[in-house]
N, C-alpha and C positions, 0 to 999 in steps of 0.2 A: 540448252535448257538448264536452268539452275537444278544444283544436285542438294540438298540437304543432308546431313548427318542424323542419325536416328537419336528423337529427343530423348532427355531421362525421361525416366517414367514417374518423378513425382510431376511433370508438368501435365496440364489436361489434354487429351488430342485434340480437340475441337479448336484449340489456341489456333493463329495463323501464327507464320514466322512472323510478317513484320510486327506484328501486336507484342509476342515474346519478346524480340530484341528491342522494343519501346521499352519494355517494362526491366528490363535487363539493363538497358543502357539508364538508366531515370531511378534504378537501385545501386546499382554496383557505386562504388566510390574507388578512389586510387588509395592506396595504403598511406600516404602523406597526410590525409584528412587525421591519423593519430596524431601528425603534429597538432592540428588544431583542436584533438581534445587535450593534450597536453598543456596547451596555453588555456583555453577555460576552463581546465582544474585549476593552473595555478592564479587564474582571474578568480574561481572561486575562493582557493585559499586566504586569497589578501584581500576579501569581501570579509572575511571571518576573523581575520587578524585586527582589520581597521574597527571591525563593530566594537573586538573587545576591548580594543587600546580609546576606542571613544566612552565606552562603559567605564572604564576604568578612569579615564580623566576628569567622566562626569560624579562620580559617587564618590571615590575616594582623594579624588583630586589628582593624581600621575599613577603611571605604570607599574605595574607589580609583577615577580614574577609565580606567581598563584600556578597559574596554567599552563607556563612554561615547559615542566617536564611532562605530563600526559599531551600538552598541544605535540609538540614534537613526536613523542610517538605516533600519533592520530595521522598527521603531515605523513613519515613516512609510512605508515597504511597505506595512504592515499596513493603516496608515488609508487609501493610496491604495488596497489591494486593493476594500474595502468600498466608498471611493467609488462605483469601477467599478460595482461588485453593483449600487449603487443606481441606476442609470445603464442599465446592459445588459441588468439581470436582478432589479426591484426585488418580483416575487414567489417570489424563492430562499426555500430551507429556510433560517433562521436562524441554525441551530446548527454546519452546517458548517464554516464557516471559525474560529468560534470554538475549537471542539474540535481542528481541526489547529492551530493556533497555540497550546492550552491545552500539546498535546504538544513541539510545538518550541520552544516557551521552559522547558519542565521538560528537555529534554534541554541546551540549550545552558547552565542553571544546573549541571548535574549536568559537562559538558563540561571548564567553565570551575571547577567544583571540581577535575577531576583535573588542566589544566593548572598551578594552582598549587600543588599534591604535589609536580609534576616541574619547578615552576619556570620553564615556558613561556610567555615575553613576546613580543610584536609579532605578525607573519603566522606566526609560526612556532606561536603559539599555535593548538590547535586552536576552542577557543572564538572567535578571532576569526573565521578562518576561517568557520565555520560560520554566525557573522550573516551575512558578505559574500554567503555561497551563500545562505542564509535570502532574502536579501533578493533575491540576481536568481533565485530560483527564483517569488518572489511577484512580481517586475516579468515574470515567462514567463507566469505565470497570467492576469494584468494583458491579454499581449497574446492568449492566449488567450480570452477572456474577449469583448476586442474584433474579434478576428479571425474567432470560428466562428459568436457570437450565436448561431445555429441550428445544432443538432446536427444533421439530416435533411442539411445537407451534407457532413458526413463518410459518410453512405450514398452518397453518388456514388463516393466513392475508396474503394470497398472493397479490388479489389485492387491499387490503388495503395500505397495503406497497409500491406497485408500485404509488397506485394515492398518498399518500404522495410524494415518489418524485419528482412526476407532477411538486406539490407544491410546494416543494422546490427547484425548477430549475427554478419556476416562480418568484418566491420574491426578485430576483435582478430587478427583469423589472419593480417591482412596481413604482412608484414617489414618493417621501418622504424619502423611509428607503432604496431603493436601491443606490449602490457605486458603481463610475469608479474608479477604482487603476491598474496604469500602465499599461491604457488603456484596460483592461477586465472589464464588468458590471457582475462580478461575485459576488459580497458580498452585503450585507447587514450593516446598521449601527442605532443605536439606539445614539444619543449621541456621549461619545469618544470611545462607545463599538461597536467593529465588526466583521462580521462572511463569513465564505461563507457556505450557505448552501448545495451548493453540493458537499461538502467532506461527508457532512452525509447521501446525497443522492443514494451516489455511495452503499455504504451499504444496501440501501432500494431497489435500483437496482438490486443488488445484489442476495438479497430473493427472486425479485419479478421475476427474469429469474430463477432464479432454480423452484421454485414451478411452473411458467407458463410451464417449460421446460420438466418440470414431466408431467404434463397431458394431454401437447399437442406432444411431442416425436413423437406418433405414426404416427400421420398425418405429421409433419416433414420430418421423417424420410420415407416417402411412396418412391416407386420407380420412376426415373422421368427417363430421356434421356440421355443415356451415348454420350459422345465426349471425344473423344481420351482419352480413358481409365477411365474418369472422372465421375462420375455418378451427374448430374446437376438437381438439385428438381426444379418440373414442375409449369409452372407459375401460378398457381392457390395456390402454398404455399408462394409464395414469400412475400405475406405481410406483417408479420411479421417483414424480411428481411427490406424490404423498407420504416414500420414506424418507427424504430431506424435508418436507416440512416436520414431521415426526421429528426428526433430529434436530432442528431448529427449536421445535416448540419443548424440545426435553434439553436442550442447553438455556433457554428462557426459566423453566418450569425451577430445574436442580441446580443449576450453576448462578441462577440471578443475573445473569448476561442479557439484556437486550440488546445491546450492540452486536456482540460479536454472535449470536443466533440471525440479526437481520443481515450482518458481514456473509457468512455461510449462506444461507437460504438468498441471499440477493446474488453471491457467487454462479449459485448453481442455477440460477434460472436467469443469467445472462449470458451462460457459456447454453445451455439448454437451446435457445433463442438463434444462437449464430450460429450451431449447429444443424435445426432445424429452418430455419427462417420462420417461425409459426408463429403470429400473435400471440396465438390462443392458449398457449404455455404460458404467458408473463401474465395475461388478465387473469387466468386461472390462479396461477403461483399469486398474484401480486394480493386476486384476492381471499386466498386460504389466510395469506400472513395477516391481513388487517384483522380479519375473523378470530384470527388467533389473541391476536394484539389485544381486542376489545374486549375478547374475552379475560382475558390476563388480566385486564387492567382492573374488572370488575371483582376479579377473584382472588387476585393477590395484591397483594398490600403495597409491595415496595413498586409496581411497575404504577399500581394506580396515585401511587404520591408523586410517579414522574410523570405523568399524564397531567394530573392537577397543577404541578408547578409548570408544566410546558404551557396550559392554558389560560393560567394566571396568574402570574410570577409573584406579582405586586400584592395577594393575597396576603402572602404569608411572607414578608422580605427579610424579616430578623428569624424566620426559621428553617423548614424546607429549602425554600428555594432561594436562603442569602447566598448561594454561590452564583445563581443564575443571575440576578440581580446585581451581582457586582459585577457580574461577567461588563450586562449589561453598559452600565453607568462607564464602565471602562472605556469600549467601544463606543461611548459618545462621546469622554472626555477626551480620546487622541483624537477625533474629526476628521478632517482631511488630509492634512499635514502632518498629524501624531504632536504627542510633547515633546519629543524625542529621550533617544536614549540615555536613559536612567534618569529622566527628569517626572515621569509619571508615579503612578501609586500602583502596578500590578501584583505586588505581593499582598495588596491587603483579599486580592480574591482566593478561596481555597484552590490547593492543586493550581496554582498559577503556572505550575513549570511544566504540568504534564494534560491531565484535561483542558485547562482553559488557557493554552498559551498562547492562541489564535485569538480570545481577547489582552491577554497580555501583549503580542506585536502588534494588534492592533491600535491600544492607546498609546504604545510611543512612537510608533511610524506611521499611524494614520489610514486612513483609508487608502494611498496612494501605495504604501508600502506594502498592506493586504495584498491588493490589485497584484505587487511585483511578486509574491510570495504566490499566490495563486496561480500565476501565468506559469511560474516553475512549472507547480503541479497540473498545469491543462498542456504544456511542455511534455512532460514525461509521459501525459499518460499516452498525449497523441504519436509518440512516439512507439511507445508501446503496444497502440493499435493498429499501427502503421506496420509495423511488423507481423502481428499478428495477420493482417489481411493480407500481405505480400508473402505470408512463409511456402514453404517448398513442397510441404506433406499437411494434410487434412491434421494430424496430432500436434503438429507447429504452430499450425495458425491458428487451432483453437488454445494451445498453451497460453502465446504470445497475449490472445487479448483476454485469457482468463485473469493472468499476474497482472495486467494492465487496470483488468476493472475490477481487481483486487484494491489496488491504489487506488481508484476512481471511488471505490463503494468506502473507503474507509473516509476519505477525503468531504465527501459528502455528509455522512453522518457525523462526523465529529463539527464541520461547521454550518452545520442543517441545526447539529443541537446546542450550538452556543450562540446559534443569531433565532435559534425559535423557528425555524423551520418545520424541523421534525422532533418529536421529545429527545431530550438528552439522555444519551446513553454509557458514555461512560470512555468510550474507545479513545484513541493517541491518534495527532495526527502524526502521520510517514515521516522519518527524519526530524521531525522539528521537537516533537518533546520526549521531555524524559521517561524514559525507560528499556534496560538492557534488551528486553524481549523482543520488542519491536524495531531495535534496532539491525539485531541479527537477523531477523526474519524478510525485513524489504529489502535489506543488503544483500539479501541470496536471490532475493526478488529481478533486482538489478544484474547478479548475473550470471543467471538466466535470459535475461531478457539480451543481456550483450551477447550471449551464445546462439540465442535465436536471429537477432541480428546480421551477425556474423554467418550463420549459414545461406541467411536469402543473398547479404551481399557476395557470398561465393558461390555462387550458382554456377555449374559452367554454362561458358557460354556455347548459343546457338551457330552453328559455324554454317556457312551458303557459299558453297563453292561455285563455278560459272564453267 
């Protein structure tokens, strides 16, 4: 009779062996698989190099060397990144790092096309910028990477983590070092340096609902009152529920954030969801937030002018809503094919580099190129959910798909609100436009994600002796 070995104990008992070692043999990878992210990094890097050497032929007619010395440091980020991987975590998923780097070199080509529209040379240029951040947001990952090694340590700071965010969702309201930019009190500034700290917070968020999510599950998830087939958790659990919307609807209220209040509140009640399996959570959450919305919209001035231009762009096209409008006309002028690079007009829309640069790639690569840019991002995230559902411990696998539909939720809003979707809100997408903050922020995103990775593909294995 076959003998087994006694399983870890992050595996379920109920599992059989052969099911395990399907699911063992169907994750693991052989360590050789670093070669093949080695090679679509460097497929990604010469995607990034050819964009900007076709920008550059196309606008000022030949090669310059503008981005030479920041590309080169950016480059070796990249390769030092990967060292690490190979180093801390040489059973990662492959594709990870490749595909955010595939995204953030198509955005800093598209970047460093509108700077040379408007003629932007030195640090003033936004493309330069954006390597510098590129690259210490990849030397953040770097020390994360070497700092966490094991995720099961951030389960000890659950709410440490969480009251750090507190903190940094409070530091724009200070006096002094808090900053209004384009009417959000979201960032912080020291100087000519600035930040927003809740791109780092959403991360801290992040840990601190998986780990809360793990211990309190069971009370969560108690049995409450079904209505029309829906099972609705009983009002004695809802707190939870109601002090993230509270937090959501006082980062909307004080900070003039729609975005990154629906970023948050959509966070917490997707991780809520897959930790419970409850409908009745997301119909509840989905419809406190609209209540809140409507309300806002009716009672404050600047959500209700984004309401009115999301429902009628054309109203008001030389006022309000000439960014939407040009967004617009952009994403019709590239079509299917785009005009190609650097032969469009994206700088005449505002924030072409950072809000609206998903219609900026769109009118020079076209629908086709959207579609390539997009698959990236259904790429990473499924990637990141795949993890998520395969992780080792109940805190892994809700981390794994929290950071996942962290990307998914931001990805969403930003072009939900520049095709009319959902009102525009104001958020960056992932890797593709400009800004320091959000660079460092999904770059830690990333790895983490390779760290979670890396522990499903090392699982030990099931061993069945005879």
């Amino acid at each position: 009779m076959a003998e087994k070995t006694e399983e870890p104990r992050s595996f379920e008992k109920t599992r059989t062996s052969e099911t395990v070692l399907q699911r063992i043999t169907a994750l693991r990878a052989p360590r050789k698989l670093l070669g093949l992210e080695l090679s679509l990094l460097l497929l990604a890097i010469a995607v990034g190099i050819a964009a900007v050497v076709i920008v550059e032929f196309t606008v000022v007619g030949g090669p310059t060397t503008t981005l030479l010395a920041p590309g080169i440091l950016f480059v070796a980020a990249l390769i030092g990144l990967h060292i690490t991987v190979r180093r801390v975590a040489p059973d990662a998923d492959p594709l990870i790092i490749p595909l955010a780097a595939f995204l953030n070199v198509i955005g800093i080509a598209m970047i460093y096309r509108i700077d040379l529209a408007e003629a932007k040379t030195g640090w003033a240029a936004d493309s330069t910028r954006q390597l510098v951040w590129s690259s210490i947001a990849l030397v953040a990952a770097i020390v994360v990477l070497l700092v966490v090694r094991n995720h099961m340590k951030l389960f000890r700071y659950t709410y440490l983590t969480g009251l750090a965010a507190v903190v940094l969702l409070l530091l724009p309201m200070l006096p002094g070092i808090g900053r209004t930019i384009n009417g959000a009190r979201v960032w912080i500034g020291i100087g000519s340096f600035s930040f927003q700290p809740g791109e780092i917070a959403k991360i801290l968020l992040a840990i601190f609902f998986a780990g809360y999510l793990v211990q309190s599950r069971d009370s969560l998830a108690m049995v409450g009152k079904k209505i029309l087939g829906i099972r609705f958790p009983r009002a004695r659990d809802l707190g939870p529920l109601l002090v993230f919307w509270l937090a959501a609807m006082s980062v909307l209220v004080f900070q003039r954030d729609l975005g990154t209040s629906l970023l948050y509140f959509g966070l917490f009640l997707s991780m809520l969801y897959l930790a419970t399996g409850r409908a009745g959570w997301v119909i509840l959450g989905v419809g406190l937030f609209l209540a809140g919305g409507i309300i806002a919209s009716q009672t404050l001035s600047y959500v209700g002018v984004r309401f009115t231009n999301w429902l009628d762009p054309f109203a008001d096209p030389q006022g309000g809503s000439y960014q939407m409008v040009q967004g617009l006309f952009g994403l019709a002028n590239g079509g299917m094919t785009g005009t190609g690079l650097g032969q469009g007009y994206p700088e005449d829309t505002p924030l072409a580099t950072s809000d609206y640069i998903i219609p900026s790639l769109g009118e020079e690569l076209g629908l086709i190129g959207l579609f390539v840019v997009l698959a990236a991002y259904l790429l990473l995230i499924g990637r990141g959910l795949r993890i998520g559902f395969a992780g080792n411990d109940d805190f892994g696998k809700l981390l794994g798909a929290g950071l996942a539909f962290t990307i998914a939720l931001q990805v969403f809003i930003v072009v939900g609100g520049v095709t009319r979707v959902i009102p525009l809100t104001g958020l960056t997408a992932p890797f593709l436009a400009a800004g320091g903050s959000s660079l460092v922020s999904n770059w830690i995103i990333i790895a983490l994600l390779v760290l979670l990775s890396n522990s499903v593909r090392n699982r030990p294995k099931l061993v069945i002796r005879s």
